[in-house]
C-alpha positions as CSV (number, residue, x, y, z in Angstrom):
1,X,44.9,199.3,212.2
2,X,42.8,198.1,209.4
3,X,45.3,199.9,206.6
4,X,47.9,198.0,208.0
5,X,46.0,194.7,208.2
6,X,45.9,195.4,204.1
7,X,49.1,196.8,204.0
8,X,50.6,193.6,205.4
9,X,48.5,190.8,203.4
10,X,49.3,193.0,200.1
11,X,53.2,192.5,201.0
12,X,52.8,189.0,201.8
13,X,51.3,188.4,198.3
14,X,53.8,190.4,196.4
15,X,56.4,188.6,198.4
16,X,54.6,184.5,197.4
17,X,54.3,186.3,193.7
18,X,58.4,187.3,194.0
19,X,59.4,184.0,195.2
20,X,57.9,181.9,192.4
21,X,58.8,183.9,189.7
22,X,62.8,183.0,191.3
23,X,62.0,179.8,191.4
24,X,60.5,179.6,187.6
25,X,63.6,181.3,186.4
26,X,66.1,179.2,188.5
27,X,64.1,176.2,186.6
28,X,64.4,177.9,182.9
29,X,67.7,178.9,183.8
30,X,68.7,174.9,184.7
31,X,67.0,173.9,181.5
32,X,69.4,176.0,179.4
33,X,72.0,174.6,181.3
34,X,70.8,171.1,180.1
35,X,70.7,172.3,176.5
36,X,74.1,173.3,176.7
37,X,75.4,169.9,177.9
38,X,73.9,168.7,180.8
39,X,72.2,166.0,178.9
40,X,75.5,164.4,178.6
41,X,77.3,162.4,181.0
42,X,80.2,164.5,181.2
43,X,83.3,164.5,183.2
44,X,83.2,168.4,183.4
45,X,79.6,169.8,182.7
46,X,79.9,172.3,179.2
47,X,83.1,170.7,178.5
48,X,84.2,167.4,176.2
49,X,87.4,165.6,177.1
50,X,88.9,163.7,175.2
51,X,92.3,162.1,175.4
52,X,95.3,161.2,172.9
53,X,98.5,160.0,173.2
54,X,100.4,162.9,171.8
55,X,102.8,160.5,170.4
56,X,101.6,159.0,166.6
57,X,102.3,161.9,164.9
58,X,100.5,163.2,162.4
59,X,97.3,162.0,164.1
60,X,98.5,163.5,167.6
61,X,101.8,165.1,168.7
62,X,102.6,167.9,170.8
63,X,103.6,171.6,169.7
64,X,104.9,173.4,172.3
65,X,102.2,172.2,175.6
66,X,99.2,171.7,173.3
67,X,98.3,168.4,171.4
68,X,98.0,168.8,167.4
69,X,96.9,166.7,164.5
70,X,94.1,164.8,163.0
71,X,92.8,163.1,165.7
72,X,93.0,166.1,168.0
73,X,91.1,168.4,165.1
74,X,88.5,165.5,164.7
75,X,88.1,166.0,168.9
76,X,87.1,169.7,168.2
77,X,85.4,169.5,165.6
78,X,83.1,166.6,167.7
79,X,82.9,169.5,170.5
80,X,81.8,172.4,168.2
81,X,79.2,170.2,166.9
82,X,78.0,169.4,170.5
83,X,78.4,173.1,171.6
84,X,81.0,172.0,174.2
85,X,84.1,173.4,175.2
86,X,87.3,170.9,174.4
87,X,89.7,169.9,177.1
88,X,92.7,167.9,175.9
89,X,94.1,165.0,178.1
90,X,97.7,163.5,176.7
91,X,97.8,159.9,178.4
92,X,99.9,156.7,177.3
93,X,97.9,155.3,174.5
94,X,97.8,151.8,176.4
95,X,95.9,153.4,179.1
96,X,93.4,155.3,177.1
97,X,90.5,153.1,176.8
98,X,90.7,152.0,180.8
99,X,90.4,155.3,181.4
100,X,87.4,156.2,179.0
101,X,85.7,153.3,181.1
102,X,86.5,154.8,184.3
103,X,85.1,158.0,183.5
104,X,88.6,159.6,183.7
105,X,87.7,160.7,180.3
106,X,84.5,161.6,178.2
107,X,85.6,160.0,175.5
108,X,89.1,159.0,173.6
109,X,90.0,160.1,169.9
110,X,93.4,158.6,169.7
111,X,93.5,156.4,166.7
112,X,91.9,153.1,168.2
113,X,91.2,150.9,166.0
114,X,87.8,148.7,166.8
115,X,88.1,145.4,168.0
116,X,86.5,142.5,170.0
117,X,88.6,142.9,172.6
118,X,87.9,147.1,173.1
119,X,84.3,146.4,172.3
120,X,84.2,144.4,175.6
121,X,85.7,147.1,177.5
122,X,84.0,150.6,175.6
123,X,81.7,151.4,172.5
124,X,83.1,153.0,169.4
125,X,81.5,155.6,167.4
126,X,80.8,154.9,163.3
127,X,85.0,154.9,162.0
128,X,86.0,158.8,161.4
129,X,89.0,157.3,159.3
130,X,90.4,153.9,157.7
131,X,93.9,152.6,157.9
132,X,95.8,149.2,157.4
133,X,99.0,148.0,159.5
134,X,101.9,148.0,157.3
135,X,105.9,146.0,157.4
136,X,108.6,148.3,157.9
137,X,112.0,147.1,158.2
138,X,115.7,148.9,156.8
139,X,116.9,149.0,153.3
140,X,119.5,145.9,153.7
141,X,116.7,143.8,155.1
142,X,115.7,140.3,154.0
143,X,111.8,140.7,155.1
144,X,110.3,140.9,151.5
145,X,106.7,140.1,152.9
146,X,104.7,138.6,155.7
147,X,105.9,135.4,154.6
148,X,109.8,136.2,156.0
149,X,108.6,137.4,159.5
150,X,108.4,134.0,161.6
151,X,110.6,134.2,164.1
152,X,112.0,137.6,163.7
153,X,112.3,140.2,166.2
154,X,109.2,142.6,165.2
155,X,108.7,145.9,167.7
156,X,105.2,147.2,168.3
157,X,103.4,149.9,170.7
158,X,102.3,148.6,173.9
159,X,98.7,148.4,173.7
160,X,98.1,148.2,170.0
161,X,96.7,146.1,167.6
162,X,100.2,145.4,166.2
163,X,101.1,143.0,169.2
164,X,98.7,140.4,168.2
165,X,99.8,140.9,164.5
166,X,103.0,140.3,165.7
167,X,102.0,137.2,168.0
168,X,101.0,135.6,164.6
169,X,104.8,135.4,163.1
170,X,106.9,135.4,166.7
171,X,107.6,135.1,170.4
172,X,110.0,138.2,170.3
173,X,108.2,141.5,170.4
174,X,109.5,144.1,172.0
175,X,106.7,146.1,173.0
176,X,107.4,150.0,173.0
177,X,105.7,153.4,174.3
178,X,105.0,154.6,170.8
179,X,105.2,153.7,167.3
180,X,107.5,156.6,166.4
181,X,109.5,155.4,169.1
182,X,109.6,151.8,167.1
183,X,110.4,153.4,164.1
184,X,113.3,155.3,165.4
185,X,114.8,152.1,167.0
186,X,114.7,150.3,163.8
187,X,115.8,153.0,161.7
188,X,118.9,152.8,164.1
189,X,119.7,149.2,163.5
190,X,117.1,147.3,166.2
191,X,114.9,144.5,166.0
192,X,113.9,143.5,162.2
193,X,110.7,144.9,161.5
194,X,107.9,146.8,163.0
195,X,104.4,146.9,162.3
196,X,102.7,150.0,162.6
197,X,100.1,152.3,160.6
198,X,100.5,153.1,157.3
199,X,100.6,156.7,157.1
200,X,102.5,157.1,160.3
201,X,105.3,154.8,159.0
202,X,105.4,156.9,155.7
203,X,105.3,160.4,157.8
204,X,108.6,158.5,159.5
205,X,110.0,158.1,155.9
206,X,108.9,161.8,155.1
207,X,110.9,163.0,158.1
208,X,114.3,161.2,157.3
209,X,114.0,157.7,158.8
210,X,115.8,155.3,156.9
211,X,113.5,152.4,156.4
212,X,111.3,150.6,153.8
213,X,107.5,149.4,153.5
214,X,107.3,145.8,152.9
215,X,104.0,145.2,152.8
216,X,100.3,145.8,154.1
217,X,98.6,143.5,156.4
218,X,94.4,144.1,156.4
219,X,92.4,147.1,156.4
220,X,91.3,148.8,160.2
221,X,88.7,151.1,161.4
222,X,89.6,153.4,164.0
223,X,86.7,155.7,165.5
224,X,86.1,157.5,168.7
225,X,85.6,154.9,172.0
226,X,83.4,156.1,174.4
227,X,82.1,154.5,178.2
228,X,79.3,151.8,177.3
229,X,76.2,153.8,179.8
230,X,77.0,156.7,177.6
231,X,74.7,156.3,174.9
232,X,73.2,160.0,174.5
233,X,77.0,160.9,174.0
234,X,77.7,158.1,171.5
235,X,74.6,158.9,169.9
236,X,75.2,162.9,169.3
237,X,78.5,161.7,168.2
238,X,78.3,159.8,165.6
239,X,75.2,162.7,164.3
240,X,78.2,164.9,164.2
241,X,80.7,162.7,162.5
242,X,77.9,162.2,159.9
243,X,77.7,166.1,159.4
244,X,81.1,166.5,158.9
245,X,81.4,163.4,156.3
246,X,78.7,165.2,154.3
247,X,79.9,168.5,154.6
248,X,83.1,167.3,153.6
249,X,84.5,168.8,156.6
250,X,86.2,165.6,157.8
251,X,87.8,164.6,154.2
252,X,89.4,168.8,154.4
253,X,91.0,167.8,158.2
254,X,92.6,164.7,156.7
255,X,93.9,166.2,153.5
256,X,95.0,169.0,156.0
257,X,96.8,167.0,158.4
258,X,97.3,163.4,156.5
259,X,97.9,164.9,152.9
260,X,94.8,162.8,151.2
261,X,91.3,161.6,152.5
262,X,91.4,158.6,154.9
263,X,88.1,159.2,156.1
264,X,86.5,157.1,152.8
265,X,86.2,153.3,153.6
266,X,89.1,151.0,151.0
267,X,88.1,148.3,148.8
268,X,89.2,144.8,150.5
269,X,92.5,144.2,149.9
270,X,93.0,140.9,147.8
């Protein structure tokens, strides 16, 4: 009787030893899960998405179901610095930021340049490239400049920058799902000008459109938004953006996809 007596408290503690060892690695397991992005606050836990229009081509367009481009290459090269797996969300560019403050997406690298009005809405990360808003209009044209625009019919994309550009010359904007889209109308004989990016409006000329660039309007920044009570995420961010300015990583993706290096900030224009 007394054996067993032993027997039983010797199992007892073997079985109290057992049960905290599970419970120490079910702790240090967690915490590698926390390493591994946890810490962020993340739509999917391990995983980064990010959304894009899938339309401004050659910053994001689709080949075959998958978004390319430099924006979409930026968004990977974010995640790899962050040890997170990329999940691609194509969304209508006007939509974008609502839903990176909804929590719909992690964060958005879609071209957006910063302003007042996004700032009250989302944060933006440091500017991963630098662009300006350019007149394009057809070859038989009397737009010169900015000074010929008041009161002509200028097309922009819905939710851009470009429609308060516009606002500043005219009433009569027809607002569009994409600047490609804009292009291609005016390249086909509709509305007078459009105001859209520069490089995008030159890939358009590059690919056969028929129109002209009359002119740059100001220098923008455009940088990654993400929700405003993500600061750990904004934070690691903009560390990796820094890493691939310095490693020159981020000048090789534009020349790769843009044909020079956007990511270096102008001189004003005069």
């Amino acid at each position: 009787m007394r054996k067993l007596k032993i027997t039983l408290f010797f199992a007892m503690i073997l079985f109290v030893l057992a049960a905290c060892g599970t419970d120490g690695s079910s702790e240090e397991s967690n915490g590698d899960n926390d390493n591994n992005g946890s810490k962020f606050d993340l739509v999917e836990d391990g995983k980064l998405t990010f959304a894009a229009s899938g339309e401004f081509k050659p910053f994001s367009y689709m080949e075959g179901t998958e978004m390319i481009g430099y924006d979409i290459a930026v968004a990977e090269a974010i995640a790899d610095k962050l040890g997170l797996e990329v999940v691609q969300e194509k969304a209508k560019f006007d939509g974008i930021v609502t839903g990176v403050k909804q929590g719909r997406y992690d964060i958005a690298v879609a071209s957006h340049t910063i302003t007042d009005e996004r700032l009250e809405e989302v944060d933006f990360s440091d500017p991963y490239y630098y662009s300006g808003p350019v007149i394009y209009t057809r070859a038989d044209s009397d737009i010169q400049s900015a000074a010929d625009l008041d009161g002509k019919e200028i097309s922009v994309s819905r939710g851009s920058t470009y429609v308060e550009m516009a606002e500043e010359y005219t009433d009569n904007i027809p607002k569009v799902d994409s600047d490609v889209v804009a292009l291609q109308s005016l390249a086909s004989g509709h509305h007078d000008a459009v105001i859209t990016d520069d490089i995008t409006g030159q890939t358009a000329i590059e690919n056969g459109l028929e129109i002209e660039n009359r002119g740059q309007l100001g220098v923008s920044e455009q940088a990654v938004a993400v929700a405003k009570e993500n600061e750990v995420l904004l934070e690691a961010i903009n560390e990796a953006l820094q890493e691939l300015k310095e490693s020159g990583e981020l000048a090789e993706l534009s020349k790769e996809w843009i044909g020079v290096d956007i990511t270096q900030e102008p001189e004003e224009l005069e």
